[in-house]
C-alpha positions as CSV (number, residue, x, y, z in Angstrom):
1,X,0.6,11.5,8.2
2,X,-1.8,8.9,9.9
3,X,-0.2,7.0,12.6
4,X,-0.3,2.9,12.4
5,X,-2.5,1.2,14.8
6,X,-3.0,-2.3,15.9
7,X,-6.4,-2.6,14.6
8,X,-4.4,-2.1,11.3
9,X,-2.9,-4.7,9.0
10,X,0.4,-3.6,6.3
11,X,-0.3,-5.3,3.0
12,X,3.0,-4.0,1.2
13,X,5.0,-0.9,0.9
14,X,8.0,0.2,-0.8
15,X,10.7,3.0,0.2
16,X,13.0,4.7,-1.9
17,X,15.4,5.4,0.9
18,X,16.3,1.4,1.2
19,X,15.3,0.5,-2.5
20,X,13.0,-2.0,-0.7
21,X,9.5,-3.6,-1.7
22,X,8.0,-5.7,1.4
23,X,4.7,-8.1,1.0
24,X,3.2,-9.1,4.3
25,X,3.6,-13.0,4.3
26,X,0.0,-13.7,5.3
27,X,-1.0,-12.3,2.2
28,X,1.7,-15.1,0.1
29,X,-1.5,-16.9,-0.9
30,X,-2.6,-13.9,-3.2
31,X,-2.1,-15.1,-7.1
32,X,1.4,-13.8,-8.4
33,X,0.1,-11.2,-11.0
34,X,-1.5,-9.4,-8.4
35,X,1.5,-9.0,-5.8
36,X,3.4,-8.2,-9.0
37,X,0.9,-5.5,-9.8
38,X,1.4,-4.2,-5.9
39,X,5.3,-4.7,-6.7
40,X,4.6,-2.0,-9.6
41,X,2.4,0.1,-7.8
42,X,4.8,0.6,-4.4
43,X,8.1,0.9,-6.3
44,X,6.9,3.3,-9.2
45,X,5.7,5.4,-6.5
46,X,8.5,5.7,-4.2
47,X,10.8,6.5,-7.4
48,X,8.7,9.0,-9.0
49,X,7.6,10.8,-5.8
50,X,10.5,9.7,-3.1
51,X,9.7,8.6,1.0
52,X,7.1,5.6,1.7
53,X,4.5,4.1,0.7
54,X,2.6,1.4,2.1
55,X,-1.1,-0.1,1.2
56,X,-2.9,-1.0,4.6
57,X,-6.2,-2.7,6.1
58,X,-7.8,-0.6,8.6
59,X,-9.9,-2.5,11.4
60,X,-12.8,-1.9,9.2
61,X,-11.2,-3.8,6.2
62,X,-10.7,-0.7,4.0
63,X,-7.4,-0.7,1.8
64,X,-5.9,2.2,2.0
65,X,-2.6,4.2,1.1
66,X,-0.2,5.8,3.8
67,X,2.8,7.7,2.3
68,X,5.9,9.1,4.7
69,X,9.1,10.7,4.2
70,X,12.4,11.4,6.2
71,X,12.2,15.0,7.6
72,X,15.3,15.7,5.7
73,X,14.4,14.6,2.1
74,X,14.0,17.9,0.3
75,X,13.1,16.1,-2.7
76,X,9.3,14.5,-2.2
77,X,6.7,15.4,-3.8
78,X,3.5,16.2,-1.2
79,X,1.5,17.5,-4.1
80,X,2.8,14.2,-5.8
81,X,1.7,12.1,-3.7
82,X,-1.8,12.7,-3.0
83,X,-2.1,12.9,-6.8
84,X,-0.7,9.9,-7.8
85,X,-2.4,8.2,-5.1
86,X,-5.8,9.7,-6.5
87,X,-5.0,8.0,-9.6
88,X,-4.1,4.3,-8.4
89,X,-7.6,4.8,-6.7
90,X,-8.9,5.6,-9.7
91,X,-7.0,3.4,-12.2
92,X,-7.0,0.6,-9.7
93,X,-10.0,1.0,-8.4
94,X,-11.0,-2.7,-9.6
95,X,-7.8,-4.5,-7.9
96,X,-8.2,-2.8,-4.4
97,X,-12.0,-3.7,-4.4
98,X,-11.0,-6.8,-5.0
99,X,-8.3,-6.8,-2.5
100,X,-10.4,-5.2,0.6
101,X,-13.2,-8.2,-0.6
102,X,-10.6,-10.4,-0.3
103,X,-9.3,-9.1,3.8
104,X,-13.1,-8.5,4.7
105,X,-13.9,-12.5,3.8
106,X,-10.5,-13.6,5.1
107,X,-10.6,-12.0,8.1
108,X,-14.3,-13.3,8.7
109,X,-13.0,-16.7,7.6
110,X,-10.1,-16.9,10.5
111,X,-7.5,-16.8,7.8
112,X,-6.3,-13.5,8.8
């Protein structure tokens, strides 16, 4: 699993071991049917496939998906998880465009 660096900014992510969803409170300005649609995204994922996931900026802008599990949960899904991450990119693909457009003029902008 990639390894979180400070160049890199967490948008949201959801775990199935705490029943959590977290949004990053700089992001609070995003329109409510998109952070719902995150909302859907993180916790469908953690309960069909188990461990992590979180959506992140790299320092480059790019949106991108990072999934993680406990060393002792038998249950998740590797195979899973890339797939169902494949198709978010795919049936997504419009949102996260949107989103990384969003960061890239943001972070130009000073608000990030």
């Amino acid at each position: 699993m990639a390894e979180f660096t400070d160049e890199e900014e967490v948008l949201c992510g959801a775990s199935c071991y705490s029943k959590l969803f977290y949004m990053n409170e700089k992001f609070d300005n995003l329109p409510q049917e998109v952070k719902d649609e995150l909302k859907i995204m993180c916790v469908l994922y953690t309960e069909d496939i188990g461990g992590t996931l979180q959506l992140f900026y790299d320092e480059e802008g790019n949106l991108n998906f990072r999934s993680d599990r406990n060393s002792d949960d038998l249950l998740y899904d590797e195979i899973g998880s890339v797939l169902k991450i494949r198709q978010y990119q795919r049936e997504k693909k419009e949102l996260l465009e949107q989103l990384e457009n969003y960061y890239k003029v943001g972070k130009e902008s000073g608000l990030f």
